[in-house]
Backbone as a ProteinNet text record, in pm:
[ID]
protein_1_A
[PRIMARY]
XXXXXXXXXXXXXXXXXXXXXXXXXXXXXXXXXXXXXXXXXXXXXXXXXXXXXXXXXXXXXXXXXXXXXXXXXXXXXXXXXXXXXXXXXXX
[TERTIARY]
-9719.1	-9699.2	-9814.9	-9763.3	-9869.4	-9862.8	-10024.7	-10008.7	-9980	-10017.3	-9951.3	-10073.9	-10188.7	-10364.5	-10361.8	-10419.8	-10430.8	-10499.5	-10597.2	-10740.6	-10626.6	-10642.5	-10610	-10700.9	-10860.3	-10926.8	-10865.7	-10900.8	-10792.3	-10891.5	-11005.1	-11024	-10959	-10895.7	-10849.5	-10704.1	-10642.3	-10549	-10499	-10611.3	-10560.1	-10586.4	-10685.3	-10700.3	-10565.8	-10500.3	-10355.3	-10252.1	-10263.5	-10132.5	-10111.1	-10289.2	-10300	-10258.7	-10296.9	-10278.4	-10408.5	-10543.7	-10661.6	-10750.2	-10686.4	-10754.5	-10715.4	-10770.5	-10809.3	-10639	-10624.5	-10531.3	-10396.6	-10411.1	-10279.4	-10248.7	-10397.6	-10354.1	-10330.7	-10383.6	-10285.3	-10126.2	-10069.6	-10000.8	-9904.8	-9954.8	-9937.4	-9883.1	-9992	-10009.3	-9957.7	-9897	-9764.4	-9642	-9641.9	-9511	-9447.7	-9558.5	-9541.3	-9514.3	-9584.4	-9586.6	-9456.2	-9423.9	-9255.2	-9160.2	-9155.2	-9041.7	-9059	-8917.7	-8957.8	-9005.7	-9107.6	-9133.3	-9024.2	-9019.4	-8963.5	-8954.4	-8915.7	-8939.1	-9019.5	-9126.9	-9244.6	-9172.3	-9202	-9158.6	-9249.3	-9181.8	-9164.2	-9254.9	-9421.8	-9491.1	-9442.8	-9430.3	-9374.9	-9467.9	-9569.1	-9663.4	-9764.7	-9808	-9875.8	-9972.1	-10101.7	-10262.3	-10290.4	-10320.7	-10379.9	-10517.9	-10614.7	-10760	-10789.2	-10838.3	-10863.4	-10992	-11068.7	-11223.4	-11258.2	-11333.7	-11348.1	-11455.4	-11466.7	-11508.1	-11675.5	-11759.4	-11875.6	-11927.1	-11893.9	-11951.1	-11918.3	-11793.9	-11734.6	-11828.5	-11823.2	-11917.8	-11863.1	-11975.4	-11943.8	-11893.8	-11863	-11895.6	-11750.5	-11615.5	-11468.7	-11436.4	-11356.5	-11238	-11133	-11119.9	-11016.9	-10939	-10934	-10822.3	-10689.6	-10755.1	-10667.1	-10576.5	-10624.8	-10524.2	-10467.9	-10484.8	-10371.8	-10320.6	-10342.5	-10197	-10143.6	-10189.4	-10103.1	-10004.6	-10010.2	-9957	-9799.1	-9875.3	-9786.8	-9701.3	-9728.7	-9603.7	-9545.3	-9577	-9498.3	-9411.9	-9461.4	-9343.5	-9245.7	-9288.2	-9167.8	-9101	-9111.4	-9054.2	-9073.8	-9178.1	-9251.5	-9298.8	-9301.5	-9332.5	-9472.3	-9595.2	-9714.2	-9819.8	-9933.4	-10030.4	-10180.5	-10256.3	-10413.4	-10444.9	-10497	-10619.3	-10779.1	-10874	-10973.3	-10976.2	-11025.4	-11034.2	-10917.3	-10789.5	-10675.3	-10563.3	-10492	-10334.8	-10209.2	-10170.5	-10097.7	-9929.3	-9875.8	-9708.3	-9659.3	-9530.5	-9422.6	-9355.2	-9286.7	-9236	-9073.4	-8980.4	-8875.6	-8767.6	-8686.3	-8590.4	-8592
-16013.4	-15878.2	-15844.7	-15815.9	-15777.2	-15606.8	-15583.3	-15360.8	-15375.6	-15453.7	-15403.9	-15344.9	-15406.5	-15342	-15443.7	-15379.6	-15464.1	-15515.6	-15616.5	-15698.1	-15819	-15973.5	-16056.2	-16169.8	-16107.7	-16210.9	-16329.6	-16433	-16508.6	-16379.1	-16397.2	-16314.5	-16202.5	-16113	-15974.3	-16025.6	-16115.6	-16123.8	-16204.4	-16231.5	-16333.7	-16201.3	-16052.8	-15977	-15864.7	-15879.3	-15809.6	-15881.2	-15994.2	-16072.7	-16028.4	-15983.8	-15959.6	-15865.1	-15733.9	-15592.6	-15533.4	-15603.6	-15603.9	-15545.8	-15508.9	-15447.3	-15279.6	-15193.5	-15049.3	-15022	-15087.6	-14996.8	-15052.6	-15203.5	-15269	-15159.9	-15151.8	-15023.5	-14905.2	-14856.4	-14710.1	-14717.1	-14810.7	-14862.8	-14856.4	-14937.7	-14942.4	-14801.2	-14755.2	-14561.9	-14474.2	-14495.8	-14432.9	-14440.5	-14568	-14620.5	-14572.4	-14603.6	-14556.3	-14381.3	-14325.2	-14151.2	-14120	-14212.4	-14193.7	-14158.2	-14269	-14281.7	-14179.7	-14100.2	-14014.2	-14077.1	-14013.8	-14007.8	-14084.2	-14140.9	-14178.2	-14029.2	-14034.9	-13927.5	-14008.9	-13919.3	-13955.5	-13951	-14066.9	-14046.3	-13899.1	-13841.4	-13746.5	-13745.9	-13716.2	-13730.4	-13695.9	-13853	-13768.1	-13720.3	-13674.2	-13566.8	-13486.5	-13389.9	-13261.3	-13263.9	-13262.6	-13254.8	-13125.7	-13063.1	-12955.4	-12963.5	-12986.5	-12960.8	-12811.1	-12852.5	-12692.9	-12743.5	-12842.4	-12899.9	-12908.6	-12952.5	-13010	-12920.3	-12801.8	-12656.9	-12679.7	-12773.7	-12780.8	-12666	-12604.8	-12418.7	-12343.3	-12369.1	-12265	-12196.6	-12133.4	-12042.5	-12142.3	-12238.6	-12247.9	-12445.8	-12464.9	-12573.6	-12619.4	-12526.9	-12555.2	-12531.5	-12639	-12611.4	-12462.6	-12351.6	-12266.8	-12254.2	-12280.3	-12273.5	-12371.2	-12494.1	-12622.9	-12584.3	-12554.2	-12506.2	-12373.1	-12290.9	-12201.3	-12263.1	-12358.8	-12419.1	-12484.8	-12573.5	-12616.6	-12549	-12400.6	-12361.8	-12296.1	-12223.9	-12230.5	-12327.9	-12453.7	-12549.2	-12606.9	-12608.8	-12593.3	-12494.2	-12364.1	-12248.3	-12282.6	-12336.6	-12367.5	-12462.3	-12564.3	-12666.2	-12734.1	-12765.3	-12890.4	-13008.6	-13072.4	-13249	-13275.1	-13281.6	-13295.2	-13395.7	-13408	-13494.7	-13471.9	-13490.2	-13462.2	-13545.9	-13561	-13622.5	-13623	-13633.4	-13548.7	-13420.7	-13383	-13234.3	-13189	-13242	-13266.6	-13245.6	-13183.4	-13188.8	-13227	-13333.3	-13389.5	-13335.2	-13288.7	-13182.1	-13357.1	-13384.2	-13402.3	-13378.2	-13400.9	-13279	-13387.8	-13252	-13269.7	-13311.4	-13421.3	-13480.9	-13629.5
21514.2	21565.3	21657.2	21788.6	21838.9	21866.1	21914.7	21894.5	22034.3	22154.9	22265.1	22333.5	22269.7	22345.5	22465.8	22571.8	22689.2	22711.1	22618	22611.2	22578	22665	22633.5	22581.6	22588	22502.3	22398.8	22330.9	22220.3	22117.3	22065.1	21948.9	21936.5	22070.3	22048.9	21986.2	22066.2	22079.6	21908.7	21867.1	21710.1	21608.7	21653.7	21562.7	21556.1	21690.3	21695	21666.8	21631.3	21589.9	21428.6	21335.3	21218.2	21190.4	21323.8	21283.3	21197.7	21241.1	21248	21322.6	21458.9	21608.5	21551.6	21614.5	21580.8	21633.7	21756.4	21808.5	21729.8	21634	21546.7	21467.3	21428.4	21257.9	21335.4	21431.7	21429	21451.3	21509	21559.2	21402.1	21319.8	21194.7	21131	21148.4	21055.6	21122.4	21266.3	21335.8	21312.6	21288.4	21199.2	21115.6	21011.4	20843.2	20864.1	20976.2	20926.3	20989.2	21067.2	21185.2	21038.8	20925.9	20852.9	20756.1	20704.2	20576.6	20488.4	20423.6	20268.9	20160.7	20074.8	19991.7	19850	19769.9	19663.2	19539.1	19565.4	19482.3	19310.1	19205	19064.3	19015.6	18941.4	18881.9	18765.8	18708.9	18582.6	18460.6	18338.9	18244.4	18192.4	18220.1	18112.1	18235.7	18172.7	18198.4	18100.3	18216.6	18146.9	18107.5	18002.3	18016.4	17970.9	18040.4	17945.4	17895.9	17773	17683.5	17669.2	17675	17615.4	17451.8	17413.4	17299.4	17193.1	17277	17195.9	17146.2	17235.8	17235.5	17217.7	17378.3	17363.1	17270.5	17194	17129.3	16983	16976.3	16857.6	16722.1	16653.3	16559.6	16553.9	16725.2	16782.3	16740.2	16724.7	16719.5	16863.2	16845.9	16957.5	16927.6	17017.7	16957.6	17078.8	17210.2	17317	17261.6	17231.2	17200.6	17091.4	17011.5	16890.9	16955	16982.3	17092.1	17148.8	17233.1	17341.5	17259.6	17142.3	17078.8	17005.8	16910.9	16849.7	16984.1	17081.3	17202.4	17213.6	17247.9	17279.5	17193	17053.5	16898.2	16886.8	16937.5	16956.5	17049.8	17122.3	17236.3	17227.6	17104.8	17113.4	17179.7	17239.9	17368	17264.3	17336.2	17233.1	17346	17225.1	17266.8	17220.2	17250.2	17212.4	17207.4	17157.1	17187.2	17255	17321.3	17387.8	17377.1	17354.6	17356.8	17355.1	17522	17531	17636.8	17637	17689.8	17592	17616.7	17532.1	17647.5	17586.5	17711.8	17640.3	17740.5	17735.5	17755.3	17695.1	17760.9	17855.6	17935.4	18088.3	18062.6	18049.8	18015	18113.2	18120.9	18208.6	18215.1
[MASK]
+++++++++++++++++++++++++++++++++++++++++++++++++++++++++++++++++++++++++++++++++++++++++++

């Protein structure tokens, strides 16, 4: 493949056959931005950091156990993590 740069040197000319020369890769990254997007996969989970209640008075975590009791009310399917409670994300 050549980018179509008008240096016929052999080194220019063996670094545009790679798509190695400045003007291959833009050449390249014009391309790629020409075509739509594909649809990005969909995360099955949702981070929420609540932290691990270092600061907290008493040196408990108390946000975490609120979001947790929250997405127990809601019927969400969850996990701990550290200082993370990772959601399920439904579909």
């Amino acid at each position: 493949m050549r980018c179509g740069h008008a240096c016929s040197h052999p080194c220019c000319a063996s670094a545009c056959k790679r798509g190695a020369c400045g003007a291959g890769r833009l050449a390249l990254l014009e391309g790629a931005a020409a075509q739509p997007p594909g649809p990005e996969p969909a995360p099955a989970e949702l981070r929420v950091i609540v932290g691990r209640g270092h600061h907290s008075s008493g040196g408990e975590a108390a946000l975490g156990r609120v979001v947790e009791n929250e997405l127990a009310g809601a019927g969400r399917r969850f996990r701990r993590a550290g200082g993370s409670v990772l959601v399920r994300l439904r579909g």
